[in-house]
MIDREN-114441 format. One record per residue (C-alpha): residue in one letter; x, z, y. Coordinates in Angstrom, 1 decimal. Layout:
NODE  a  X  Z  Y
...
This chain:
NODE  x  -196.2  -90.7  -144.7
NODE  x  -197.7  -89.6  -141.1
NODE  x  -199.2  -86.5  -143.2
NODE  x  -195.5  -85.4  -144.2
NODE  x  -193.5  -86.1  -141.2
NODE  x  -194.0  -83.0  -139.7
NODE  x  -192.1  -81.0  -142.3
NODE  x  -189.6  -84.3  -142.4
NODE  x  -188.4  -83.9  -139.4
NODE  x  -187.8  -80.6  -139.7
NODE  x  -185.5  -81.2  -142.7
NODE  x  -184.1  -83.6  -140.7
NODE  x  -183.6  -81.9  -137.6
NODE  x  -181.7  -79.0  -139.7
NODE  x  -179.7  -81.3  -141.6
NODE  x  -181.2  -81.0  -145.2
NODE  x  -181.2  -84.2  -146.5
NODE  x  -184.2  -84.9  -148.9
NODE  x  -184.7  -87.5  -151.6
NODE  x  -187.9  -89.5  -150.0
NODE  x  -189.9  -91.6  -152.7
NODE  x  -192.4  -94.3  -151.6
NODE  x  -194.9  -96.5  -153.4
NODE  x  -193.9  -100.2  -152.8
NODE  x  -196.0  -101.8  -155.1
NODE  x  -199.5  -101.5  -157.4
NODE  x  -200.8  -103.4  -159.7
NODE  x  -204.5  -103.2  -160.7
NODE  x  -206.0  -100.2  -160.9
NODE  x  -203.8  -97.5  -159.1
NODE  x  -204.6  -93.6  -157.2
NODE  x  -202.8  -94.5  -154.3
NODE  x  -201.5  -97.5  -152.5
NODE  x  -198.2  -98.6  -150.9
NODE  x  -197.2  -96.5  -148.3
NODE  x  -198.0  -93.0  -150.3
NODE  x  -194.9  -90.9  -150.4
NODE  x  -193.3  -87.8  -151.6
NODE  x  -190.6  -86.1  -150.4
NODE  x  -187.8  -83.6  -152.0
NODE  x  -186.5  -81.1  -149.7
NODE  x  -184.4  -78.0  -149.5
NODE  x  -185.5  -75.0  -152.1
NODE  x  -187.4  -78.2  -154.1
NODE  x  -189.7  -77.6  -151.5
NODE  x  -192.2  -80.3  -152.6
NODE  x  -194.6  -82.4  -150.2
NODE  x  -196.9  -85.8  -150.4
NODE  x  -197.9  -87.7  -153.6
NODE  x  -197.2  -90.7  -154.8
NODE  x  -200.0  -90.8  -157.8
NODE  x  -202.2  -88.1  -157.3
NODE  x  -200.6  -85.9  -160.1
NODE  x  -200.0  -88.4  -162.7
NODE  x  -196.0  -89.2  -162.4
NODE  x  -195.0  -86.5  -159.8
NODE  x  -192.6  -84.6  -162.1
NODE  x  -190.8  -87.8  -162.7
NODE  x  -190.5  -88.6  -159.3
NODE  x  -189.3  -84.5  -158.7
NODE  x  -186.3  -85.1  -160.8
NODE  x  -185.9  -88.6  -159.7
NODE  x  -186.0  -87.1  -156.1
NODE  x  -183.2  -84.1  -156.3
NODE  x  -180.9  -86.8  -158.2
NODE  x  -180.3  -89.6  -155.4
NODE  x  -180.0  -86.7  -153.3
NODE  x  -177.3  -85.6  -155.8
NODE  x  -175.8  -89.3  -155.8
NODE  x  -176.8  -90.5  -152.9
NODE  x  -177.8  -93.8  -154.5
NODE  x  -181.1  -94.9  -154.0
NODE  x  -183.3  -95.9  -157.1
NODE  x  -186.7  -97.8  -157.7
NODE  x  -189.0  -96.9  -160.5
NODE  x  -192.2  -99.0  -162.0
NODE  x  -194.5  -96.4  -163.8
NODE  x  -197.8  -97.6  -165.7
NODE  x  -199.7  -96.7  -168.6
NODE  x  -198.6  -96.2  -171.9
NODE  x  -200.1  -96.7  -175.6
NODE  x  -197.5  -94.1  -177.5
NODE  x  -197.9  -91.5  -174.9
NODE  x  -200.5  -91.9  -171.9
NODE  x  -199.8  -88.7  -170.5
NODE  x  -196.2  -87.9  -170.6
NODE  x  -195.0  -90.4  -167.6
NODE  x  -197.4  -92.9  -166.9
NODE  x  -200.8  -93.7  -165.2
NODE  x  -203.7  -92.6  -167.0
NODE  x  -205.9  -95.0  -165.0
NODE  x  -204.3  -97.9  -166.1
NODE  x  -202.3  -99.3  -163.3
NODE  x  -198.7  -99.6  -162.0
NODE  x  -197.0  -98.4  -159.2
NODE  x  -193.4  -98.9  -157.9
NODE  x  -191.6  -96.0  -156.0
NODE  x  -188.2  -96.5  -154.5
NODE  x  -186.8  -93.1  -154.0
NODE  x  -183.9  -92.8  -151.5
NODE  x  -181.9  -90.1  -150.1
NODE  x  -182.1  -89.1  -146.6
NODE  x  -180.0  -87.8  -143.9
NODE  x  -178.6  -87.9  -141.0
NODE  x  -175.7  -89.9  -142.8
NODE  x  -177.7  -92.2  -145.1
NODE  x  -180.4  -93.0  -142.3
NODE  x  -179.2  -92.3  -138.7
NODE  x  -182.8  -93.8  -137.3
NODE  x  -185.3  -91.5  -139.2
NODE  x  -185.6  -88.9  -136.6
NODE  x  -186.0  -91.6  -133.7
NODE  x  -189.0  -93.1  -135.9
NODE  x  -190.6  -89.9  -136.9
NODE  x  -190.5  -89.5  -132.9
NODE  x  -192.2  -92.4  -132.5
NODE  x  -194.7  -92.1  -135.5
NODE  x  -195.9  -88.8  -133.7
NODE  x  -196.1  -90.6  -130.1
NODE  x  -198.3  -93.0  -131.6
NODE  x  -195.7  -95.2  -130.9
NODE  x  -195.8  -98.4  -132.9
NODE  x  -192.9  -98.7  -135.4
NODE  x  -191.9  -100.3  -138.7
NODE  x  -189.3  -99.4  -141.3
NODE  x  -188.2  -102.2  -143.7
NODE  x  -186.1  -101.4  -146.4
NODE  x  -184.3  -102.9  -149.5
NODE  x  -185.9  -102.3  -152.8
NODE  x  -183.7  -104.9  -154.9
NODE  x  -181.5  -107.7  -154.8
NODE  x  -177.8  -108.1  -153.5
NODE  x  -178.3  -105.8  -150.5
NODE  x  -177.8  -102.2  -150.4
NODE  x  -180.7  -100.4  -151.9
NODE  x  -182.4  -97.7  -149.9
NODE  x  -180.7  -99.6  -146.4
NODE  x  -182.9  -99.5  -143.9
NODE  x  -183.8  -101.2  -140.6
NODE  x  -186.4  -99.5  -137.8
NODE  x  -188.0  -102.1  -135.6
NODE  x  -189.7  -101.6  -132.4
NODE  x  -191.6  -103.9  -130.3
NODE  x  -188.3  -104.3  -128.2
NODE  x  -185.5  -102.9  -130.0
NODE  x  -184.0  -102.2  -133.8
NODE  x  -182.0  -99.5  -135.3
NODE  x  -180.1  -99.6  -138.2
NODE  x  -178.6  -102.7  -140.8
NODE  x  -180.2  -104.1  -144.2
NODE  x  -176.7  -105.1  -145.1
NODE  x  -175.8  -108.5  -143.2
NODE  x  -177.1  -109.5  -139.7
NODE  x  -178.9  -112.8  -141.2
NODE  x  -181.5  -110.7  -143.1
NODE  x  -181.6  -108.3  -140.4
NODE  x  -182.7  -111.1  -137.8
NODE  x  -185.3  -112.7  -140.1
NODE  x  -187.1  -108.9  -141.4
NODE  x  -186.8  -108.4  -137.2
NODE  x  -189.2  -111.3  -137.2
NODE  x  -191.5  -110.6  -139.7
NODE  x  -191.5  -106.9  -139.4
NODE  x  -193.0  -107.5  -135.4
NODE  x  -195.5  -109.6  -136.8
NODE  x  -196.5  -107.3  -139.0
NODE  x  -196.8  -104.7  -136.8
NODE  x  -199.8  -106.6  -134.7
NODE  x  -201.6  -106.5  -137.7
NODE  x  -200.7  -102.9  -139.1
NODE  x  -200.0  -104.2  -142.3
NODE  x  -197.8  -103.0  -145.4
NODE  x  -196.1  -104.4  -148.1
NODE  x  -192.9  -106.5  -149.9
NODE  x  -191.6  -109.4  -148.6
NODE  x  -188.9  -111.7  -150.0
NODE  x  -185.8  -113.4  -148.0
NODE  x  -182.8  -114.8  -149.5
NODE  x  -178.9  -112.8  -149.1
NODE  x  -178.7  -113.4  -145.4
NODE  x  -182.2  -113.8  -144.5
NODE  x  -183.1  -117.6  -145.9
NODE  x  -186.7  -118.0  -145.3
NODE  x  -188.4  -119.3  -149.2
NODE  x  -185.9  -117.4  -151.5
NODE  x  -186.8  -113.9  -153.2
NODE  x  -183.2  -112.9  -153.7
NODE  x  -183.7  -109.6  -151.6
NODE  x  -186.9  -108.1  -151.7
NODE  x  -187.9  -105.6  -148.2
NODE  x  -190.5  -103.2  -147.9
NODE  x  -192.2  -103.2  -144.6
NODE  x  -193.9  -100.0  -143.8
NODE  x  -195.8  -100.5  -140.9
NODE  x  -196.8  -97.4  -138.1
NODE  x  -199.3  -98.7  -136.0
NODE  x  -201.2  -96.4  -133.9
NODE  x  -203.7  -94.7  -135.4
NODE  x  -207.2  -95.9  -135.2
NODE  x  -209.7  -94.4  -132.6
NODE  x  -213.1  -92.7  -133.0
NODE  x  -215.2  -92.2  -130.3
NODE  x  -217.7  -90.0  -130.4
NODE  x  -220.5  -90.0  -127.5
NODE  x  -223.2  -87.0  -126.8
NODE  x  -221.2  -83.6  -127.4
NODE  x  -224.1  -82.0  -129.4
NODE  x  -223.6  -79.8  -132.2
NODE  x  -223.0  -82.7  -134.4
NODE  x  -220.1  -84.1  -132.5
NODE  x  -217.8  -81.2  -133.3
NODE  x  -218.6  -81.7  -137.5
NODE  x  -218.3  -85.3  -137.0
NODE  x  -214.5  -84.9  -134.5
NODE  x  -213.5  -82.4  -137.8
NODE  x  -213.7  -85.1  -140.3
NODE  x  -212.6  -88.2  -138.1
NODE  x  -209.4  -86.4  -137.9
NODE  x  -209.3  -85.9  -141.4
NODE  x  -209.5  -89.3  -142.0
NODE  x  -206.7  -90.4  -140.0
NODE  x  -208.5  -91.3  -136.6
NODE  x  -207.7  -90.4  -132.9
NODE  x  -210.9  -88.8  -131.8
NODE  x  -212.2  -88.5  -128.5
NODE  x  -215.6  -87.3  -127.7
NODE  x  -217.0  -88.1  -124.3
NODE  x  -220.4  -86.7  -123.0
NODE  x  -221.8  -87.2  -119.2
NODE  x  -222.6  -83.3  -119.1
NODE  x  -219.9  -80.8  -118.2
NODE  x  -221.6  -77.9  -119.8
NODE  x  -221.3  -79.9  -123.6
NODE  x  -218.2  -81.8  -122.8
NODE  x  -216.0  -78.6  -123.4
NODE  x  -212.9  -78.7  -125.2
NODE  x  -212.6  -75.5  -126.4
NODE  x  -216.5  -76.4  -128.7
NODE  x  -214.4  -79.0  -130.6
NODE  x  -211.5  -79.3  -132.9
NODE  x  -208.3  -79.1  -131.6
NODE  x  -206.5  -82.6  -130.6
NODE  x  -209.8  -83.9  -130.2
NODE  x  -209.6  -85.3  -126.4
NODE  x  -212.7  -84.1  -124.5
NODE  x  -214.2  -86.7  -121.8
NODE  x  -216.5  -85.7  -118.9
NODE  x  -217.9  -89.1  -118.1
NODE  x  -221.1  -91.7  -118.5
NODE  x  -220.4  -92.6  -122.0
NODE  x  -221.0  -96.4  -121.0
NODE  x  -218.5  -96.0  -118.1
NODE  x  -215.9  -94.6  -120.2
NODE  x  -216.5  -96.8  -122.7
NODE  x  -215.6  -100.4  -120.2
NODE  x  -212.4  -98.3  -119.1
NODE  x  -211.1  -97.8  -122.4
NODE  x  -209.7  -100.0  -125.2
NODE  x  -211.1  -100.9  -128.2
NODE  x  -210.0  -103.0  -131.3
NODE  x  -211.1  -104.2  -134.7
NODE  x  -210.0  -100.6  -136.3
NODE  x  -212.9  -98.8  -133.5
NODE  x  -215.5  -96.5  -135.3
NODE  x  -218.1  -95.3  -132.4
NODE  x  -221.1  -92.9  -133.6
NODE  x  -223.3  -92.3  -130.5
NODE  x  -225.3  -88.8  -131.1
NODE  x  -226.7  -88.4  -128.1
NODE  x  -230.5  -89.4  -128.4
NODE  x  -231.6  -90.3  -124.9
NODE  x  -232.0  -93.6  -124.0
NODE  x  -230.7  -93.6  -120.9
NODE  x  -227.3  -92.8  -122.2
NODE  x  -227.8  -94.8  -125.5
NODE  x  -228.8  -98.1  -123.8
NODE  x  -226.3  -98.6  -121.0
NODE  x  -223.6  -97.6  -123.9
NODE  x  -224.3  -99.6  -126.7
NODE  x  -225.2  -102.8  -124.0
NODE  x  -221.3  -102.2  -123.7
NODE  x  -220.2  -101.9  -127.4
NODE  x  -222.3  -104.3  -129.8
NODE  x  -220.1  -106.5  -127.1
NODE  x  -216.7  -104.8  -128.2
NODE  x  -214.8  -105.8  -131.3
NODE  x  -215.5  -102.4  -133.0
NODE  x  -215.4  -102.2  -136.5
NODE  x  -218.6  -99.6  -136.8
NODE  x  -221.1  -98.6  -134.6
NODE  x  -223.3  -95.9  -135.8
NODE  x  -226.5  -94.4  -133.8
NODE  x  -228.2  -91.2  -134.6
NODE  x  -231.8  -90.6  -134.3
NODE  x  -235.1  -91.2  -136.2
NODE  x  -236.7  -94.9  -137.4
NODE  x  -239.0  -94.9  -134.7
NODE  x  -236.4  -93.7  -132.2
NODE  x  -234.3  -97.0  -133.6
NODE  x  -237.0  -99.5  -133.0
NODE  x  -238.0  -98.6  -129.8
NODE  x  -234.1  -98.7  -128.9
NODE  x  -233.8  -102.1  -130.2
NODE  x  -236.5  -103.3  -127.9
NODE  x  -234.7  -101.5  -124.9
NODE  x  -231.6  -103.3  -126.3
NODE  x  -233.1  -106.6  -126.1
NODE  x  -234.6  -106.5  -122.8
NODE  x  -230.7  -106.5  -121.6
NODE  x  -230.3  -109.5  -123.5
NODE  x  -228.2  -109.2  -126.7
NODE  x  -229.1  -111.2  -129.5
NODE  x  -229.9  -110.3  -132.7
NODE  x  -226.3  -111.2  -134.4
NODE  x  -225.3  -108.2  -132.0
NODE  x  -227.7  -106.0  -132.8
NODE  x  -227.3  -106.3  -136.3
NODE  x  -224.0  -104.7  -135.9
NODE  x  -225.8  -101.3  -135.4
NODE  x  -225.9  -98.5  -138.1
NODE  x  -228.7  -97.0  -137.4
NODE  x  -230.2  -94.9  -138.6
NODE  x  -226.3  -93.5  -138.6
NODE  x  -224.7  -92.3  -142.1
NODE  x  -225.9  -92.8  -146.0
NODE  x  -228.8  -91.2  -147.8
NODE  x  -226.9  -88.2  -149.3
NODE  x  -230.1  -85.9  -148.2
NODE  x  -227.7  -84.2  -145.5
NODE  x  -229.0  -81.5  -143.1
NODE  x  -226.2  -79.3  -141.9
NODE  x  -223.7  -80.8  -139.0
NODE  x  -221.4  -81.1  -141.6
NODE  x  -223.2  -82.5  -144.3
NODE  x  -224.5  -85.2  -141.7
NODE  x  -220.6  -85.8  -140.8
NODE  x  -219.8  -86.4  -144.5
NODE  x  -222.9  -89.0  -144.5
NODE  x  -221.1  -90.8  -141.6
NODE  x  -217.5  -90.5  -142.8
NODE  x  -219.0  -92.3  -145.9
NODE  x  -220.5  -94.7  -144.7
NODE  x  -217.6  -95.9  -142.3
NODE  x  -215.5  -95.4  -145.3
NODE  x  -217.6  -97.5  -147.3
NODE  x  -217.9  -100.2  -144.3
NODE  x  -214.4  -100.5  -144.4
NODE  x  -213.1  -100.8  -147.7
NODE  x  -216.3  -103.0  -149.2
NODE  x  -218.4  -100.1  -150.8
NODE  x  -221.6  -100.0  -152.4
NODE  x  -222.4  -96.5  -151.8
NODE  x  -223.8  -96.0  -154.7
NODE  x  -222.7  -93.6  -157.5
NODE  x  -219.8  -94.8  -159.6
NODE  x  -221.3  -94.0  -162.6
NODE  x  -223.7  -96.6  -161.6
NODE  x  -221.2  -99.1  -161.5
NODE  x  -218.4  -101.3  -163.7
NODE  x  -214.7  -102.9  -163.0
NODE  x  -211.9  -101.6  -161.2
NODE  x  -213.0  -98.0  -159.1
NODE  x  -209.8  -98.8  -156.5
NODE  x  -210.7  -102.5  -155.4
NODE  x  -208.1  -104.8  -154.0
């Protein structure tokens, strides 16, 4: 959705309404999880996916006629025997898509959120999928305010409630309530789509590699800033644009700025005397990844410098070092593709290793 909401808003802004379809739902093996959309614009302008390919012509015609009606619809779509390839997915899953018209008229808020989506500032959008509420209604919640109805003020206050505490944790997906919000009933099911600020990569020692590595960090949804101590590397215009560009000692910056569980950090700058007094500061922070460039020797005789400041060795097994997989990388770019992979695979529970080498579901829970 953050991917599309550029051309959105523009819709939007002009008054084209467009038929918006969303994944609500997978069941076991699926291309692409709740969340995913696909929008229908003026000219059948086309943009997003909901499967990767598999069920986007359905979800094309699907799109144009709520648009048409103006009546929202929601759609399972899985694999099937007679004829795999006609409508279904090949890979043997199921996904749900609610498709929904949108305008001005049908959702007053959508141009406030896409505003906010952009800002970085934390939102979610909970919307009826089924039950005896309108279908396609939908309610935007903010830390300290709310736009919009899900059909009677009862449900409203209760998805309020849950739709904030799902925004601390960034997290999607149904929830059940009964007509007017009774906690324990599945009467009325609600998506929650959840906007939380993009995650944050920071990038210290504005070599050559920083720029390849910046590149793909944005790619992958991250909010990159790369932060080096020397003026003459720390200059914007080397890196990609968006990328914010910090002149400062990469362990000062570091205490002055906030980190969370979603963090990635790759420290390229192979000197101790920036490496040390840094990561002395992060294998402290909650960062999710902490990558470290340089060679096997270089790594041992940091983990001795590391230890003289007194971390312990839970800490220092936190480091990823050396940084990135073995995918025998040697350009800037290549290397940044070993790092991307490896914070992917960090993430999500990965092997690494090829998939042909393994069995059971490719897209794990």
């Amino acid at each position: 959705m953050r991917e599309i909401l550029p051309v959105l808003s523009r819709w939007y802004a002009c008054g084209e309404p467009f038929g918006l379809a969303t994944v609500v739902a997978v069941t076991r093996s699926a291309p692409r999880g709740p969340g995913a959309a696909m929008a229908v614009g003026p000219g059948d302008e086309v943009v997003g996916s909901v499967s990767g390919g598999c069920v986007e012509g359905a979800v094309f015609d699907l799109a144009k006629e709520v648009v048409e009606t103006g009546r929202a619809q929601l759609h399972t779509f899985g694999y099937s025997d007679e004829d795999a390839f006609a409508v279904g997915l090949t890979c043997g899953g199921e996904i749900t898509v609610l498709v929904r018209p949108v305008s001005a008229v049908t959702d007053p808020a959508f141009g406030e959120v896409a505003a906010s989506v952009a800002a970085h500032r934390p939102v979610v959008v909970a919307t009826v999928t089924d039950g005896p509420a309108p279908r396609g209604a939908a309610l935007a919640v903010w830390p300290d305010t709310v736009s919009g109805s899900l059909g009677t003020s009862g449900l409203d206050v209760a998805v309020t409630a849950d739709a904030r505490g799902e925004l601390a944790q960034g997290a999607t997906g149904l929830r059940h309530y009964g007509p007017r919000g009774e906690r324990r009933e599945d009467d009325v099911t609600v998506f929650l789509q959840s906007f939380a600020p993009p995650p944050r990569m920071l990038v210290f020692g504005a070599i050559d590699f920083a720029a390849a590595v910046a590149r793909i960090g944005a790619f992958l949804g991250y909010r990159v800033t790369v932060c080096d101590a020397r003026p003459a590397f720390a200059d914007a215009r080397r890196f990609p644009a968006g990328a914010e560009v910090v002149v400062d000692w990469p362990h000062r910056y570091l205490r002055g700025t906030d980190t969370d569980e979603r963090t990635v950090m790759c420290v390229l700058t192979h000197d101790p005397k920036f490496d040390v007094p840094l990561l002395e500061v992060a294998l402290r922070s909650p960062a999710a990844y902490i990558g470290v460039m340089g060679s096997r020797r270089t790594h041992e005789d940091r983990l001795a410098r590391l230890r003289e400041t007194g971390l312990g060795e839970a800490e220092l097994a936190r480091l990823r070092s050396p940084i990135g997989l073995d995918l025998g990388a040697r350009t800037p770019e290549e290397v940044a593709v070993s790092i991307a992979a490896e914070i992917v695979a960090l993430r999500w529970g990965g092997t690494g290793a090829p998939l042909a080498d393994t069995a059971g579901a490719i897209h794990r829970p």
